[in-house]
C-alpha positions, 0 to 999 in steps of 0.5 A: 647350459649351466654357465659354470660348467660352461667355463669350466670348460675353457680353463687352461691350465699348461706350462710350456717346459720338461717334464718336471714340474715348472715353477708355475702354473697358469689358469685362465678363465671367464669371470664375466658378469653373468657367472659372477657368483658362480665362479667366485664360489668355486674359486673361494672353496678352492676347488674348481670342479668338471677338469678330467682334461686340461687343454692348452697352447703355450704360456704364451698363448694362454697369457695372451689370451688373457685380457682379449678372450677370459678377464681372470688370471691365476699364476699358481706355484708348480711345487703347491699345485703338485702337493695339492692334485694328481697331476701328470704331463700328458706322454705325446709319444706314448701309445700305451698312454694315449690308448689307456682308459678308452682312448682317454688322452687321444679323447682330450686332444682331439676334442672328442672325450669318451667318443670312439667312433670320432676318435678312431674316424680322426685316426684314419689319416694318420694311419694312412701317414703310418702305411706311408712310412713303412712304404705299405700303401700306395700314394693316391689310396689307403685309409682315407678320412671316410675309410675303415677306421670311420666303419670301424668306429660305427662298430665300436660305438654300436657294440659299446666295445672299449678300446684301452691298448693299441693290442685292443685295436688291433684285436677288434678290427680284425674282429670287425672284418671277420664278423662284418666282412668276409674274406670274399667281401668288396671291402675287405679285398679294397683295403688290401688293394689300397696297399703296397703288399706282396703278400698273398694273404691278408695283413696279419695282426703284427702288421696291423699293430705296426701301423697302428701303433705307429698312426697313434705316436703320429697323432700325439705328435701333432700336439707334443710342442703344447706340453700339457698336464692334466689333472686326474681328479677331475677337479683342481686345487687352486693353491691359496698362494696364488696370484690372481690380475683381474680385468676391470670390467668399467672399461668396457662399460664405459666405452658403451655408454655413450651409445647407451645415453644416444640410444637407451639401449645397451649394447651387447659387449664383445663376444662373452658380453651383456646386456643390461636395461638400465646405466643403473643395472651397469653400476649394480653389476660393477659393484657386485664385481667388486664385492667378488674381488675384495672376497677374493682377497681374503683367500689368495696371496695377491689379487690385482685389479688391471684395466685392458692397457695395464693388463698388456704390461702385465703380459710383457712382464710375465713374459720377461720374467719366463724368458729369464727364468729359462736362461737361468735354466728353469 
């Protein structure tokens, strides 16, 4: 796999506040030895291509994870990301929201993009959570994971129908029984069976949007604390007043040489790692990564160059600066 798309992929850009737009953004991503040239690149045009969805944890994650999991951090001003990209908070409560554009967002959350059938099979306990709430469905029974929603998404997938409202859902499962099921068939008098319903017919569609509508707001809130935006475009402007703190790669080097000079061989280094042949190839590579760095300089505000330890201070002011900033009512 291409290994810019590859970090494409795991940027992260979130912020964990209301909905207006915060003071900063904060992107962290892979700037390791093998995607060098290809990360510099994007990051000097200022534009980071392949982000039609941004997934996240917290502030406090995300920096956390700088330093142990991605070597490059960029804090970005809200109001400069604003004026430069369509960017919007994703609406956890929102089934219109979530729904619209094929199950976009629920896509993007769940991580199954443009995958109905994943999206609606995942969807099957949280609907059974909807017909629990409304005292629809019996304890023991209901949707289950491999239930109707797993069939019914074979059936969407099969047919290419797309889904963009929760009246779309609503509509083609009752299509999907029709054609796949008759009023007479096994599984259709099974999902009736599974519920608590004192009707003698079959639920209709108003029922069926209640739940559905209702299973859907459940599976936004499973991720509503993240609070993350998402940039429409599909590629994001990085603001050239942005800092940038940057894990040094010589200690990590350093650390294997000693294995490498008992050896001859050189390590892999930690999960993203890379091997080299030579102490000299090391050195190549460390140059080349300064290169990247005084290049970088001439395009953003600040760049800094932080070992492992310095980067763990970085983080602790980073996150005394939020805590006040959220005192003072940010």
């Amino acid at each position: 796999m291409d290994p810019t798309r590859t970090a494409m992929r795991r940027i992260m850009l979130t912020e964990a506040a209301d909905a207006a737009v915060p003071q900063y953004f904060y992107l962290a991503l892979d700037f390791g030895s093998y995607n060098y040239d290809e990360m510099l690149a994007n990051l000097m045009s200022g534009r980071l291509e392949g982000l039609k969805g941004i997934g996240a944890t917290s502030i406090q994650d995300m920096i956390m994870d700088w330093g142990q999991l991605r070597e490059l951090l960029i804090r970005m001003p809200g109001d400069d990301v604003a004026a430069l990209n369509d960017v919007s908070m994703i609406r956890y409560d929102d089934p219109a929201y979530l729904m619209a554009n094929n199950m976009e967002a629920l896509g993007r959350l769940f991580n199954s993009p443009g995958d109905p059938q994943q999206i609606l099979t995942k969807m099957g306990s949280y609907v059974l959570k909807a017909l629990r709430d409304f005292g629809a469905a019996q304890q023991h029974y209901g949707f289950q994971y491999s239930g109707p929603l797993q069939s019914f998404g074979h059936w969407i997938a099969r047919s290419g129908r797309r889904i963009n409202s929760v009246d779309d859902m609503v509509r083609l499962f009752l299509q999907f029984l029709d054609e796949e099921h008759n009023s007479d068939d096994p599984y259709r008098r099974a999902i009736t069976s599974h519920l608590d319903y004192d009707q003698p017919d079959f639920p209709d569609a108003s029922e069926w949007k209640k739940w559905f509508h209702q299973g859907v707001k459940n599976m936004g809130a499973l991720y509503s604390a993240e609070v993350e935006w998402a940039v429409k475009s599909g590629a994001l402007k990085v603001p050239e007043s942005s800092d940038i703190w940057v894990i040094s790669p010589e200690q990590k080097y350093m650390d294997a040489y000693p294995h490498w000079k008992k050896t001859g061989e050189f390590p892999f280094l930690g999960k993203r790692g890379y091997a080299f042949d030579t102490w000299t190839d090391v050195m190549k590579s460390v140059d080349r990564w300064h290169e990247a760095i005084n290049q970088l300089r001439t395009k953003y505000a600040s760049v800094k160059i932080v070992s492992v330890r310095r980067a763990e201070k970085e983080k602790t002011k980073l996150f005394a600066r939020r805590e006040r900033q959220r005192q003072a009512g940010d």
